[in-house]
PQR file of N, CA, C, O and H, with PARSE charges and radii, in Angstrom:
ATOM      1  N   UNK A   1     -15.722 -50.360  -4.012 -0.4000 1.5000
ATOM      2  CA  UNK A   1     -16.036 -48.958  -3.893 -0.0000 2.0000
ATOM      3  C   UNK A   1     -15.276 -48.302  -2.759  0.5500 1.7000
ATOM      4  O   UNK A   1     -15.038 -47.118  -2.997 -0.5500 1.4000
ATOM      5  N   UNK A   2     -14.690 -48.876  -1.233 -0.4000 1.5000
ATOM      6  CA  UNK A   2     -14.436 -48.382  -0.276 -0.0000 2.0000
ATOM      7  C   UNK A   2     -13.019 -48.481  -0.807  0.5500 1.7000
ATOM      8  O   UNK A   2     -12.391 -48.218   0.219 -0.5500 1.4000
ATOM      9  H   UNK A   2     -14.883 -49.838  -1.040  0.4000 1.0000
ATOM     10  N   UNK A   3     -11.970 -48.723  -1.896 -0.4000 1.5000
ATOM     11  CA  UNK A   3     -10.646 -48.006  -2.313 -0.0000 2.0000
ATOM     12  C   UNK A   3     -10.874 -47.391  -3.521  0.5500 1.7000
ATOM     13  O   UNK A   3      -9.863 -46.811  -3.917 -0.5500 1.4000
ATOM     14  H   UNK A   3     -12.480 -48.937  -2.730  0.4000 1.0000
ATOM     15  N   UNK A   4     -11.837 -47.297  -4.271 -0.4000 1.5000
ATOM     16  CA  UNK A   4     -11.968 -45.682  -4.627 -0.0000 2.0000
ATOM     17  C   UNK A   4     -12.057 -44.600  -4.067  0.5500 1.7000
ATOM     18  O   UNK A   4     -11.495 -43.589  -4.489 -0.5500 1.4000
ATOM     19  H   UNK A   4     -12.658 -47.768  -3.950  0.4000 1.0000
ATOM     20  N   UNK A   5     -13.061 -44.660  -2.619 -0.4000 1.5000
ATOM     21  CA  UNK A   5     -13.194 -43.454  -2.333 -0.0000 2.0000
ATOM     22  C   UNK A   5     -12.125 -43.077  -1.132  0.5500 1.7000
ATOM     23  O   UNK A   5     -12.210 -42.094  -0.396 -0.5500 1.4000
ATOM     24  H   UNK A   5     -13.518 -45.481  -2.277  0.4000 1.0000
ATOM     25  N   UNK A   6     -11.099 -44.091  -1.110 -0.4000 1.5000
ATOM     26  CA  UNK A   6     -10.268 -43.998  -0.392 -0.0000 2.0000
ATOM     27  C   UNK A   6      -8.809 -43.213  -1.121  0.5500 1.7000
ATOM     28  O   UNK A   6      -7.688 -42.961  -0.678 -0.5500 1.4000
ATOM     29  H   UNK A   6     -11.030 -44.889  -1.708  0.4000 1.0000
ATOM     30  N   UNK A   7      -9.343 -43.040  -2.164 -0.4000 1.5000
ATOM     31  CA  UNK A   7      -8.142 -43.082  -3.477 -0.0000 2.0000
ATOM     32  C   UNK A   7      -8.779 -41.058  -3.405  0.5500 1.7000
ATOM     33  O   UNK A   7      -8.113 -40.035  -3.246 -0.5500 1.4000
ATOM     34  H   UNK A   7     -10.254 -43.245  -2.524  0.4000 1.0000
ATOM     35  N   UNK A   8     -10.078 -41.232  -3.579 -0.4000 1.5000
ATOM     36  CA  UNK A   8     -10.587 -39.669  -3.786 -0.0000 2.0000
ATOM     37  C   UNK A   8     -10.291 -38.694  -2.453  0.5500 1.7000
ATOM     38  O   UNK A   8     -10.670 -37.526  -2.546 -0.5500 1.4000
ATOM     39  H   UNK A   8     -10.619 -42.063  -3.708  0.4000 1.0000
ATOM     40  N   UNK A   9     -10.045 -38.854  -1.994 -0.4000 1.5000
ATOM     41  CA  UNK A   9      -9.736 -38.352  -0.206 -0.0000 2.0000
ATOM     42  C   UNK A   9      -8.391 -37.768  -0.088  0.5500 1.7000
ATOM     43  O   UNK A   9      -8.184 -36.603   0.255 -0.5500 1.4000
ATOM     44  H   UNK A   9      -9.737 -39.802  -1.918  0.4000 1.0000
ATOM     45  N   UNK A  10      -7.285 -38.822  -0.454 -0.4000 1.5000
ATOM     46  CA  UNK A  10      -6.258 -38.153  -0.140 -0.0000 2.0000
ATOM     47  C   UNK A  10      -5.756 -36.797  -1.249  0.5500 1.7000
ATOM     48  O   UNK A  10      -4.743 -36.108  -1.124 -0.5500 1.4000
ATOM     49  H   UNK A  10      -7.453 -39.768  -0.732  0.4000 1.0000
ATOM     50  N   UNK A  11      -6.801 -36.695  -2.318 -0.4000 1.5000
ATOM     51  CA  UNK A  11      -6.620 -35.761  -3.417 -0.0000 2.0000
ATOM     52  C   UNK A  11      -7.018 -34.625  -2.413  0.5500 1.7000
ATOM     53  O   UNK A  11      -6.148 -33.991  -1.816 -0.5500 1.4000
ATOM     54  H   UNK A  11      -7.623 -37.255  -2.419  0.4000 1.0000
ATOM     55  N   UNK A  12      -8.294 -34.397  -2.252 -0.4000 1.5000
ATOM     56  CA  UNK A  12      -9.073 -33.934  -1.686 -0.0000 2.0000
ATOM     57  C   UNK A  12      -7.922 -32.995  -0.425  0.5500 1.7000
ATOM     58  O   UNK A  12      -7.783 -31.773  -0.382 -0.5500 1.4000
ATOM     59  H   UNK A  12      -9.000 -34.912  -2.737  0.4000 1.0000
ATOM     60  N   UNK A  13      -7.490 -33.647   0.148 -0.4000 1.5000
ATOM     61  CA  UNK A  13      -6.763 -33.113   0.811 -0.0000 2.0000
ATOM     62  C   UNK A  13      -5.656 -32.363   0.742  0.5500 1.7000
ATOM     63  O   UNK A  13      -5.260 -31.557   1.585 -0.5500 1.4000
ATOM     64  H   UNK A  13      -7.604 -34.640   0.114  0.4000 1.0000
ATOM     65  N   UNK A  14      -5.153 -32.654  -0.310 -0.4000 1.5000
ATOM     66  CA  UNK A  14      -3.775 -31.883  -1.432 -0.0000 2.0000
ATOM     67  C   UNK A  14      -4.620 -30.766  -1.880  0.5500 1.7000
ATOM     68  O   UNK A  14      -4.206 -29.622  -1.693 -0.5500 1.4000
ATOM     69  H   UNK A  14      -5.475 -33.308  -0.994  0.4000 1.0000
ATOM     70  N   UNK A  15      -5.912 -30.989  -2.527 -0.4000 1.5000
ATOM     71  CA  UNK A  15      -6.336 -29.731  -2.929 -0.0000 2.0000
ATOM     72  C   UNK A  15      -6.214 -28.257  -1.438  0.5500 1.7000
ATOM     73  O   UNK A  15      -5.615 -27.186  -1.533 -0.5500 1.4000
ATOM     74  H   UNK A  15      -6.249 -31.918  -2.679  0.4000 1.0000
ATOM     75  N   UNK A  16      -6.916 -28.726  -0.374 -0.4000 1.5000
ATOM     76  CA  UNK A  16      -6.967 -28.402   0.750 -0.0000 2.0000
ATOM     77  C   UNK A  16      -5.501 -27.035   1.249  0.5500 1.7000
ATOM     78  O   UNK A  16      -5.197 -25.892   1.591 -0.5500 1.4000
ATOM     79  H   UNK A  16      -7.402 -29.596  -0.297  0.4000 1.0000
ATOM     80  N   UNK A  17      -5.051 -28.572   0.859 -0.4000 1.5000
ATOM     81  CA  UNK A  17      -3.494 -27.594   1.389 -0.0000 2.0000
ATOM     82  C   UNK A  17      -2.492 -26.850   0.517  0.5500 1.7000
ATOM     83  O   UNK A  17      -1.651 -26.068   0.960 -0.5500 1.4000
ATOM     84  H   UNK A  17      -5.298 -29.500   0.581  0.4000 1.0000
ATOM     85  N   UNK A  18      -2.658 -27.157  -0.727 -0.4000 1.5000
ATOM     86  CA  UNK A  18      -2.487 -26.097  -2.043 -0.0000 2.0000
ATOM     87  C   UNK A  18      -2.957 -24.497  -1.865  0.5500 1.7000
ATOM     88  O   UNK A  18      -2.500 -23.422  -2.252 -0.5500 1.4000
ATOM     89  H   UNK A  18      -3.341 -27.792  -1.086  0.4000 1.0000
ATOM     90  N   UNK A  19      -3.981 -24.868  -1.163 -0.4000 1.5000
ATOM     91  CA  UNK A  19      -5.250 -23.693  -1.030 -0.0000 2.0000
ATOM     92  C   UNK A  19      -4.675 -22.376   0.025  0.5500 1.7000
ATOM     93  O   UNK A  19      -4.684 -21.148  -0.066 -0.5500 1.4000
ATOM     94  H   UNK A  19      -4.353 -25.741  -0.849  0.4000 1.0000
ATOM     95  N   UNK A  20      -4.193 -23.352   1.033 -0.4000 1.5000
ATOM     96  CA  UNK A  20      -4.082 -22.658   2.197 -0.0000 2.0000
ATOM     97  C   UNK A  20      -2.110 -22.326   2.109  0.5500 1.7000
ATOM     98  O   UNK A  20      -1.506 -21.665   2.954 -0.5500 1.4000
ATOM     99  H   UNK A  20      -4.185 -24.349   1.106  0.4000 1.0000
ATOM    100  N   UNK A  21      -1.669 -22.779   1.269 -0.4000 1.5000
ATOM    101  CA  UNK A  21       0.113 -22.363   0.839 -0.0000 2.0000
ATOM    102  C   UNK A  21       0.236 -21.737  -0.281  0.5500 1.7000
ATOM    103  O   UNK A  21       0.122 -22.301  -1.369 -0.5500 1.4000
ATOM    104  H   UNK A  21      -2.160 -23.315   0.583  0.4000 1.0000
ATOM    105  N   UNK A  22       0.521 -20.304  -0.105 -0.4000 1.5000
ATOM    106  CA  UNK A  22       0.980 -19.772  -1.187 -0.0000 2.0000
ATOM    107  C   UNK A  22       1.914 -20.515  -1.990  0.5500 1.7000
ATOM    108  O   UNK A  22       2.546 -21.373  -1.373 -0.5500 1.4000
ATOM    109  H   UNK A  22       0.614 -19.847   0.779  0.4000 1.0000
ATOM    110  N   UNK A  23       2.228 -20.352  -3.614 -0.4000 1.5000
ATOM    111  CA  UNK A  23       3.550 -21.149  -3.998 -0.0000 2.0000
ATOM    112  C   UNK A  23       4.509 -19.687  -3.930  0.5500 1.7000
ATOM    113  O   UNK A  23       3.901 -18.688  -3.546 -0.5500 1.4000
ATOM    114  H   UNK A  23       1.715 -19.655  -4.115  0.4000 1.0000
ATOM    115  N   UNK A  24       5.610 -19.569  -4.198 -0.4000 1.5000
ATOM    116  CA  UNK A  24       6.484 -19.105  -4.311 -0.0000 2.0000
ATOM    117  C   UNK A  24       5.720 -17.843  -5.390  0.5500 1.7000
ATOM    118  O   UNK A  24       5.379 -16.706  -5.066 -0.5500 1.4000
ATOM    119  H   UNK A  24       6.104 -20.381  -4.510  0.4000 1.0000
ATOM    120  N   UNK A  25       5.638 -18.340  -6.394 -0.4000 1.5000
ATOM    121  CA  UNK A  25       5.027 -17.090  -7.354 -0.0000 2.0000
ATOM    122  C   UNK A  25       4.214 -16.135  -6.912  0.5500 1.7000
ATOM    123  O   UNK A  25       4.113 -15.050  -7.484 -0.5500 1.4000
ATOM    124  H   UNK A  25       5.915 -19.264  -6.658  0.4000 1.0000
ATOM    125  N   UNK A  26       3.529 -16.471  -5.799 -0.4000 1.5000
ATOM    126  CA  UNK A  26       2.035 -15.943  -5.187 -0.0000 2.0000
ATOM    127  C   UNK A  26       2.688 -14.840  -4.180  0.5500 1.7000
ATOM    128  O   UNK A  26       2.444 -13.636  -4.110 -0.5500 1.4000
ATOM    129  H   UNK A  26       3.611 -17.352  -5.334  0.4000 1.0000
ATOM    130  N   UNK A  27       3.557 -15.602  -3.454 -0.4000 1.5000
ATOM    131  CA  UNK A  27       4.044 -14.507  -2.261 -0.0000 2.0000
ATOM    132  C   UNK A  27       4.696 -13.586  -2.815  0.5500 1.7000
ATOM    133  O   UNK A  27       4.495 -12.447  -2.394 -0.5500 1.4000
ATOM    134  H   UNK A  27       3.755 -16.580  -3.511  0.4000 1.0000
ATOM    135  N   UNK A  28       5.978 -13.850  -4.269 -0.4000 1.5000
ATOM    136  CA  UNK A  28       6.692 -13.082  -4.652 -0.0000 2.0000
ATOM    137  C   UNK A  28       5.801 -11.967  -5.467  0.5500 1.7000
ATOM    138  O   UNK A  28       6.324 -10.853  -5.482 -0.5500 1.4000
ATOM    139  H   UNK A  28       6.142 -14.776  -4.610  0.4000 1.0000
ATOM    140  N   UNK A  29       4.308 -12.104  -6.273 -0.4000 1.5000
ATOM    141  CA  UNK A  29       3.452 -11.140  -6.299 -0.0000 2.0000
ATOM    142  C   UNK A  29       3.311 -10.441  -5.068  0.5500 1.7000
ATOM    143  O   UNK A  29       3.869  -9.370  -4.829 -0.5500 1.4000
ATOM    144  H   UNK A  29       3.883 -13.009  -6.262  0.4000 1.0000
ATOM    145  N   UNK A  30       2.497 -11.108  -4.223 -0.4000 1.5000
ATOM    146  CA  UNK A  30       2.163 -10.717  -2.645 -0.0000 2.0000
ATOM    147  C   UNK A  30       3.151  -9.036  -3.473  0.5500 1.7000
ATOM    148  O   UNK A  30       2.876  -8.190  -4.324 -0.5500 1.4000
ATOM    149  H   UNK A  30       2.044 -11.978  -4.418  0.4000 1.0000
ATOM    150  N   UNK A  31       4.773  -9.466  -2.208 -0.4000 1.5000
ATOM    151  CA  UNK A  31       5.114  -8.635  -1.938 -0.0000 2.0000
ATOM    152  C   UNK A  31       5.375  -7.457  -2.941  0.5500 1.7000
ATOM    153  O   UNK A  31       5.534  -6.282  -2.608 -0.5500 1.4000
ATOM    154  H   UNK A  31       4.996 -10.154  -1.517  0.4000 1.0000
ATOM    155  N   UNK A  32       5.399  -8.070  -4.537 -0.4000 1.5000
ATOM    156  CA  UNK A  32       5.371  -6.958  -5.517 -0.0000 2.0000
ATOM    157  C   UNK A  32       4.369  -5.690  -5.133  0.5500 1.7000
ATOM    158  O   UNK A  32       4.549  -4.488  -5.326 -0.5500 1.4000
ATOM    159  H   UNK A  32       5.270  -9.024  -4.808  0.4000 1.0000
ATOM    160  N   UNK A  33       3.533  -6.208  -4.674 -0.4000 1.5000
ATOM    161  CA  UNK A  33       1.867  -5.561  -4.634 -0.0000 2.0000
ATOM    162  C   UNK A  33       2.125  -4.673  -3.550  0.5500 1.7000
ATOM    163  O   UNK A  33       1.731  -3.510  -3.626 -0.5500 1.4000
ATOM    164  H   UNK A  33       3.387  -7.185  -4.517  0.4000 1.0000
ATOM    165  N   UNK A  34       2.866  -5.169  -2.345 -0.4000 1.5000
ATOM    166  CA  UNK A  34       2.764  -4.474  -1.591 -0.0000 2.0000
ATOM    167  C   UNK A  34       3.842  -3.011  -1.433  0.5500 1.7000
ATOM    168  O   UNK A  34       3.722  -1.835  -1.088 -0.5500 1.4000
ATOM    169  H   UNK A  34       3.186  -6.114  -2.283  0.4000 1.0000
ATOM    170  N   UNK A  35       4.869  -3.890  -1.900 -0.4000 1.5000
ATOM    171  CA  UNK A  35       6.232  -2.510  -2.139 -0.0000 2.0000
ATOM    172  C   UNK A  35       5.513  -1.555  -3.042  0.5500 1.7000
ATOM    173  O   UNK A  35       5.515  -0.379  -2.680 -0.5500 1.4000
ATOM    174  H   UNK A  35       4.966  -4.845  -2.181  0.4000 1.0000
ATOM    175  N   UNK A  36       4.721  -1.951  -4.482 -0.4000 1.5000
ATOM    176  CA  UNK A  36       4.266  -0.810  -5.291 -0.0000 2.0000
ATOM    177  C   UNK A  36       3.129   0.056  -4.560  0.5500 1.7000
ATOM    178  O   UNK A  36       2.852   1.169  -5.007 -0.5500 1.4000
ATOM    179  H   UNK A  36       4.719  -2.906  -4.776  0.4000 1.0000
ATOM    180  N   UNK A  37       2.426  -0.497  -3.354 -0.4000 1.5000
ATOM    181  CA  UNK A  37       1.516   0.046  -2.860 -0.0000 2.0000
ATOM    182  C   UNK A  37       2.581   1.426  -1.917  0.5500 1.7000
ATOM    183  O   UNK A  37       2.602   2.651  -2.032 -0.5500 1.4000
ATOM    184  H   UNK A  37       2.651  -1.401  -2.991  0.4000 1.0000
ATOM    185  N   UNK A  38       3.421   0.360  -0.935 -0.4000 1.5000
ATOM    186  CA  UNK A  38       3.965   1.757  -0.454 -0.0000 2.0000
ATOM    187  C   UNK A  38       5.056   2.354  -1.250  0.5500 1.7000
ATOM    188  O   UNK A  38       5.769   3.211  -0.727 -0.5500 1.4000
ATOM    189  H   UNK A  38       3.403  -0.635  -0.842  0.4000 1.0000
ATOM    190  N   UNK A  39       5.200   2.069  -2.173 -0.4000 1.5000
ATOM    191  CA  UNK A  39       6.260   3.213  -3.033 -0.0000 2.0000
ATOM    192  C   UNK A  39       5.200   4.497  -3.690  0.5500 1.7000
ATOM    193  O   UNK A  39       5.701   5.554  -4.074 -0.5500 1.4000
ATOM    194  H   UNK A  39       4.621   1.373  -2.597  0.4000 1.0000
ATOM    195  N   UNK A  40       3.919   4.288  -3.747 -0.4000 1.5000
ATOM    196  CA  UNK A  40       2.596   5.083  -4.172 -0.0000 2.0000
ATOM    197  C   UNK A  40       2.188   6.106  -3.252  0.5500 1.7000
ATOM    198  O   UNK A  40       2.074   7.311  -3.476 -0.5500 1.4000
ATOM    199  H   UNK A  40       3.512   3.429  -3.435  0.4000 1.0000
ATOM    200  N   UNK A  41       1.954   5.390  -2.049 -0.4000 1.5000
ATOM    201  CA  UNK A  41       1.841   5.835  -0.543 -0.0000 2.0000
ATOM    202  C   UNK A  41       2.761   6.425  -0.467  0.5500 1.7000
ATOM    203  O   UNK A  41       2.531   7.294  -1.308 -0.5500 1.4000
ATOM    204  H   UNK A  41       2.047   4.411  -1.867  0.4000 1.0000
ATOM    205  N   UNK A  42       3.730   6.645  -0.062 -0.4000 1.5000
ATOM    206  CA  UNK A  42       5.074   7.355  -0.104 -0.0000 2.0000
ATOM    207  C   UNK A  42       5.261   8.923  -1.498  0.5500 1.7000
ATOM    208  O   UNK A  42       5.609  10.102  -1.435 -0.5500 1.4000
ATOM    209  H   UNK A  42       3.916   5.939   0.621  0.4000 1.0000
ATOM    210  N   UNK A  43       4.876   8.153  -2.384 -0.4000 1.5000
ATOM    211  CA  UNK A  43       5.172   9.075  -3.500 -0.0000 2.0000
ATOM    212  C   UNK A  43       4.206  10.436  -3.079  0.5500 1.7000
ATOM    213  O   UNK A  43       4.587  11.601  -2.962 -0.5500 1.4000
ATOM    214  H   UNK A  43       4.593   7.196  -2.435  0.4000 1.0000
ATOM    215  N   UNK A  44       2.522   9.756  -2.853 -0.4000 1.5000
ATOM    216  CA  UNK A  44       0.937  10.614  -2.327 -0.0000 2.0000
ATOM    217  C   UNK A  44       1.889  11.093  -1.017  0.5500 1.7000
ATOM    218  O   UNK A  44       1.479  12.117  -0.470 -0.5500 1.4000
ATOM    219  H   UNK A  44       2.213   8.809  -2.948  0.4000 1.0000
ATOM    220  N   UNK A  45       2.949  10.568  -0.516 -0.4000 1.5000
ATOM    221  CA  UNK A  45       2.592  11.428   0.892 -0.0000 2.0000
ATOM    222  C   UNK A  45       3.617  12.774   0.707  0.5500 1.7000
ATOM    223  O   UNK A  45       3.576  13.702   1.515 -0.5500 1.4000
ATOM    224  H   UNK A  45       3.283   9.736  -0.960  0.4000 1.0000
ATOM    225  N   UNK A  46       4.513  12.764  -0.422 -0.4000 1.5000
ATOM    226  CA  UNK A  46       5.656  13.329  -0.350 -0.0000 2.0000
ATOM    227  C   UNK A  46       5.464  14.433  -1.318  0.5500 1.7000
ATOM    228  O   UNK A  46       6.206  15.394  -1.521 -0.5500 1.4000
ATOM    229  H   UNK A  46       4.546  12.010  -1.079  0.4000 1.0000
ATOM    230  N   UNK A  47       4.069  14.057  -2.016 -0.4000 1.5000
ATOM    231  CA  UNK A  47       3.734  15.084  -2.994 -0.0000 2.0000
ATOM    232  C   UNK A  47       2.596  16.204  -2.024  0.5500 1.7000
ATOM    233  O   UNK A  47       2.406  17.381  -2.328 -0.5500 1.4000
ATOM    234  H   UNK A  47       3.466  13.277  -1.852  0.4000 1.0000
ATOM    235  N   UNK A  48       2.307  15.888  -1.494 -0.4000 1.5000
ATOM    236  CA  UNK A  48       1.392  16.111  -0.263 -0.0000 2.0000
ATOM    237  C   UNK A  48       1.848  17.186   0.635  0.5500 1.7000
ATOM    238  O   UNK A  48       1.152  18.155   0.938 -0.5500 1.4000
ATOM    239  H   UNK A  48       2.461  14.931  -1.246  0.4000 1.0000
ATOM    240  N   UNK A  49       3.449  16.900   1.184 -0.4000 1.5000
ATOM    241  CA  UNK A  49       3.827  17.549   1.802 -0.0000 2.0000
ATOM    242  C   UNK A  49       4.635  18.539   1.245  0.5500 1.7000
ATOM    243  O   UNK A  49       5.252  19.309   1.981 -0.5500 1.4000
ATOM    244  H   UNK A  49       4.014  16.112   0.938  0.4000 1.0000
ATOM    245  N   UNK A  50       4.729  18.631  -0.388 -0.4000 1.5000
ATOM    246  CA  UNK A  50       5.191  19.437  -0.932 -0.0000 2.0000
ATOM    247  C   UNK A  50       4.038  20.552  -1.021  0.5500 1.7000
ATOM    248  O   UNK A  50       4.378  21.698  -0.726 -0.5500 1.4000
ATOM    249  H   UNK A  50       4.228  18.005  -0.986  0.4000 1.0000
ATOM    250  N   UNK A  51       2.949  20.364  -1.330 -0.4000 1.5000
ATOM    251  CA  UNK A  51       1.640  21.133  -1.259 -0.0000 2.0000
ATOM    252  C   UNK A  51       1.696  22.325  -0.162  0.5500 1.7000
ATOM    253  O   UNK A  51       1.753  23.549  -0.272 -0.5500 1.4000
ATOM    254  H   UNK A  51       2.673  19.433  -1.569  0.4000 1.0000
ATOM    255  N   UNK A  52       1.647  21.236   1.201 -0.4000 1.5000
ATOM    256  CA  UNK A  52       1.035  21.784   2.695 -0.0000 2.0000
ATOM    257  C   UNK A  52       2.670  22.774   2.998  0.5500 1.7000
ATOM    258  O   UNK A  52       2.549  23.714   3.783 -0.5500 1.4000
ATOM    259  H   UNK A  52       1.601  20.241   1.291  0.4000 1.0000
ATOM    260  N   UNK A  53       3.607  22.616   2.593 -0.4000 1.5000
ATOM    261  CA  UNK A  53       4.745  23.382   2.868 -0.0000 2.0000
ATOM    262  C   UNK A  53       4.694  24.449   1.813  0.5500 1.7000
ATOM    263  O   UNK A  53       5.030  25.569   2.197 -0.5500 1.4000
ATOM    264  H   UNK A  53       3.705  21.852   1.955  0.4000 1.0000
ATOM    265  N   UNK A  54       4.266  24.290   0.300 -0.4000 1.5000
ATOM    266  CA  UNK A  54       4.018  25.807  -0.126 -0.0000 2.0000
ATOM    267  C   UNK A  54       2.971  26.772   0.246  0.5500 1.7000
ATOM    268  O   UNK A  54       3.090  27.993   0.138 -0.5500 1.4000
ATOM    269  H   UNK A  54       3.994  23.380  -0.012  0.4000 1.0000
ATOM    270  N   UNK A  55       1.694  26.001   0.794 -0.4000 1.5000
ATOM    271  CA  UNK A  55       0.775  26.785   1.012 -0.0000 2.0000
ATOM    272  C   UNK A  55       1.394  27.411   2.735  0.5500 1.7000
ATOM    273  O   UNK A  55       1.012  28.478   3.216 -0.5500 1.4000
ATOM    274  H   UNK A  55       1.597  25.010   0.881  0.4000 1.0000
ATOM    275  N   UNK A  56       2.167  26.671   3.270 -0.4000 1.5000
ATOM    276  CA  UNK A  56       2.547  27.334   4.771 -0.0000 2.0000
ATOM    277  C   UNK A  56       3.390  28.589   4.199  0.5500 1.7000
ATOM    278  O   UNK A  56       3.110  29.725   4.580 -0.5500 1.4000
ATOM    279  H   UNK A  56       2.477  25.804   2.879  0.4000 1.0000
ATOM    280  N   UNK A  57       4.224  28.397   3.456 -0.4000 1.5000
ATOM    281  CA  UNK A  57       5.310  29.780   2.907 -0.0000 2.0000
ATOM    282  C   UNK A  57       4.223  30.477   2.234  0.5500 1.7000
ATOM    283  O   UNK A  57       3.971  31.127   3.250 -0.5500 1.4000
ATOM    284  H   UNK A  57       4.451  27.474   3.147  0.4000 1.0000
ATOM    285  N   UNK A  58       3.436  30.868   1.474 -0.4000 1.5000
ATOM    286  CA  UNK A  58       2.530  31.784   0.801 -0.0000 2.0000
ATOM    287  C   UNK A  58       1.480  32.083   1.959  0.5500 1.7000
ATOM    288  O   UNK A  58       0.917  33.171   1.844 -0.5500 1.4000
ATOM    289  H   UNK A  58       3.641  30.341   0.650  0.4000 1.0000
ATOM    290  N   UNK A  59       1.188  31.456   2.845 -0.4000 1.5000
ATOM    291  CA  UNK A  59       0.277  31.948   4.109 -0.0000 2.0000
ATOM    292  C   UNK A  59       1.316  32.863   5.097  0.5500 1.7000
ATOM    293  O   UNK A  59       0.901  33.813   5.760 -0.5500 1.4000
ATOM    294  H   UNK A  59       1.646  30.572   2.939  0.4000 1.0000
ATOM    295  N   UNK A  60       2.527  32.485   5.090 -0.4000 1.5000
ATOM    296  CA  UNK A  60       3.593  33.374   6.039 -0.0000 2.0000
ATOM    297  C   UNK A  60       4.201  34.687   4.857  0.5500 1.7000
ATOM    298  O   UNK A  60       4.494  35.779   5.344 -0.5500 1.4000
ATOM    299  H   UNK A  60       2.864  31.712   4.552  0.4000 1.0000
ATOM    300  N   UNK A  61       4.289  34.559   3.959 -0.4000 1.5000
ATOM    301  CA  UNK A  61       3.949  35.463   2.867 -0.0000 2.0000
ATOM    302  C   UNK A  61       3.436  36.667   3.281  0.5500 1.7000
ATOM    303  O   UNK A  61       4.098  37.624   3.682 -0.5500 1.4000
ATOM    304  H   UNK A  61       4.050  33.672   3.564  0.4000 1.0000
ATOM    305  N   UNK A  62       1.842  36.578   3.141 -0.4000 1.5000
ATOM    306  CA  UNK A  62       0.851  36.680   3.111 -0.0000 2.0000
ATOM    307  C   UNK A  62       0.710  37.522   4.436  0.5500 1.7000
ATOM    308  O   UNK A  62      -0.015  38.516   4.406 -0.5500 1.4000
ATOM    309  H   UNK A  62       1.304  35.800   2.815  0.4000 1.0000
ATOM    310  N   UNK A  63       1.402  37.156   5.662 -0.4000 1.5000
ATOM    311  CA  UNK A  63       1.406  37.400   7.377 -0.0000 2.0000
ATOM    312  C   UNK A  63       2.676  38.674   7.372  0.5500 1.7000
ATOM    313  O   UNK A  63       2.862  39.757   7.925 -0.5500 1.4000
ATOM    314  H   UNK A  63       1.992  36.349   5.686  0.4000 1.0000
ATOM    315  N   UNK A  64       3.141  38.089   6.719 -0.4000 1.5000
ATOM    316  CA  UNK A  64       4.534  38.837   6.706 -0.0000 2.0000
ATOM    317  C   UNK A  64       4.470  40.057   6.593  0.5500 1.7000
ATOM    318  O   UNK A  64       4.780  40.815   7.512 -0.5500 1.4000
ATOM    319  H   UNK A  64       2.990  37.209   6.269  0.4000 1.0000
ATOM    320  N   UNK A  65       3.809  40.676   4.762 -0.4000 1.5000
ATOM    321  CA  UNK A  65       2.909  41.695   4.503 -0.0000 2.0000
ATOM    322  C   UNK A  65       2.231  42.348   4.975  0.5500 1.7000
ATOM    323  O   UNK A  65       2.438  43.561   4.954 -0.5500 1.4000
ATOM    324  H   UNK A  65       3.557  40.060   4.016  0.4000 1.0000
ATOM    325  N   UNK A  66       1.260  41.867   5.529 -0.4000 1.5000
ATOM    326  CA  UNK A  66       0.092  42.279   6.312 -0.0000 2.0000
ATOM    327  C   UNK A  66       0.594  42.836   7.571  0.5500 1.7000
ATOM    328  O   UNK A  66      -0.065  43.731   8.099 -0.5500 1.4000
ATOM    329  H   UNK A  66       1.092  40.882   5.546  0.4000 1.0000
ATOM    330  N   UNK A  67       1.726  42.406   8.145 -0.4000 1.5000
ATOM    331  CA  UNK A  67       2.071  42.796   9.363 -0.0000 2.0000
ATOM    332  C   UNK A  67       2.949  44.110   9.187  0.5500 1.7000
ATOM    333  O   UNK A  67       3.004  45.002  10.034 -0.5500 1.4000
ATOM    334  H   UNK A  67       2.262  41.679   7.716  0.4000 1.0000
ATOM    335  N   UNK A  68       3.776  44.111   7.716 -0.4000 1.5000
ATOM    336  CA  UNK A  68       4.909  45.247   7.410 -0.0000 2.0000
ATOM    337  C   UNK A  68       3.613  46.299   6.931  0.5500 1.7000
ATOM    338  O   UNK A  68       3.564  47.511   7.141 -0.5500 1.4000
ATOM    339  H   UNK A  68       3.732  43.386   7.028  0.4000 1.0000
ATOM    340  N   UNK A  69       2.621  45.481   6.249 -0.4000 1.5000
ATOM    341  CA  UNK A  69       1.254  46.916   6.028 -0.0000 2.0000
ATOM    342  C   UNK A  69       0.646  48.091   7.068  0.5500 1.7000
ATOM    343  O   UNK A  69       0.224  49.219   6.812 -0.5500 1.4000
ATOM    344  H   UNK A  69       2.660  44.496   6.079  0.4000 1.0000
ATOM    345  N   UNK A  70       0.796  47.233   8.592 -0.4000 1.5000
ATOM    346  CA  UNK A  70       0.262  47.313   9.557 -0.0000 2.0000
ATOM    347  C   UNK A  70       1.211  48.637  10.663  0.5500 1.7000
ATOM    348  O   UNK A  70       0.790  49.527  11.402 -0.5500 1.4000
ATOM    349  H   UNK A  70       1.139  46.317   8.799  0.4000 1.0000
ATOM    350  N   UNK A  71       2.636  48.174  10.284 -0.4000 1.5000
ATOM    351  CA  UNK A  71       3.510  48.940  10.648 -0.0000 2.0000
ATOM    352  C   UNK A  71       3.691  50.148  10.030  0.5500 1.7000
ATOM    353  O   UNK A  71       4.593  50.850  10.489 -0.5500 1.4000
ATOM    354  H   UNK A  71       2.979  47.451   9.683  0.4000 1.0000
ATOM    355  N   UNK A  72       3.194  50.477   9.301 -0.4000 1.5000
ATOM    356  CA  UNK A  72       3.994  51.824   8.137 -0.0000 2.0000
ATOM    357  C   UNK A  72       2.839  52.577   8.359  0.5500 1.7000
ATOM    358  O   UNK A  72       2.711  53.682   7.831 -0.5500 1.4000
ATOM    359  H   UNK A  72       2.462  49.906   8.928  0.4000 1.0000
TER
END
């Protein structure tokens, strides 16, 4: 019995360290995951700042008017 369970141990331990090492496939997801995350992030931030820059020109618009209203 004491080289069976000597036989079950060193598995045991392969499982272990399988666990804790990505293989190659895993990381090359990994980083898939992460480039599509910031190519998303990037896309949200750029659509974003297309927003906050029209609403700044239609608020200076808006100032512009009000100020040529103000004058006349």
């Amino acid at each position: 019995m004491d080289s069976s369970f000597s036989k079950m141990e060193p598995a045991c331990r392969k499982d272990k360290q399988k666990q804790q090492t990505p293989t190659r496939g895993d990381r090359t997801k990994q980083k898939s995951a992460q480039q599509e995350l910031k190519q998303r992030q990037r896309a949200e931030i750029y659509a974003l700042n297309k927003v906050m820059t029209e609403l700044e020109q239609q608020q200076f618009e808006a100032f512009c008017k009000q100020k040529q209203s103000q004058a006349e």
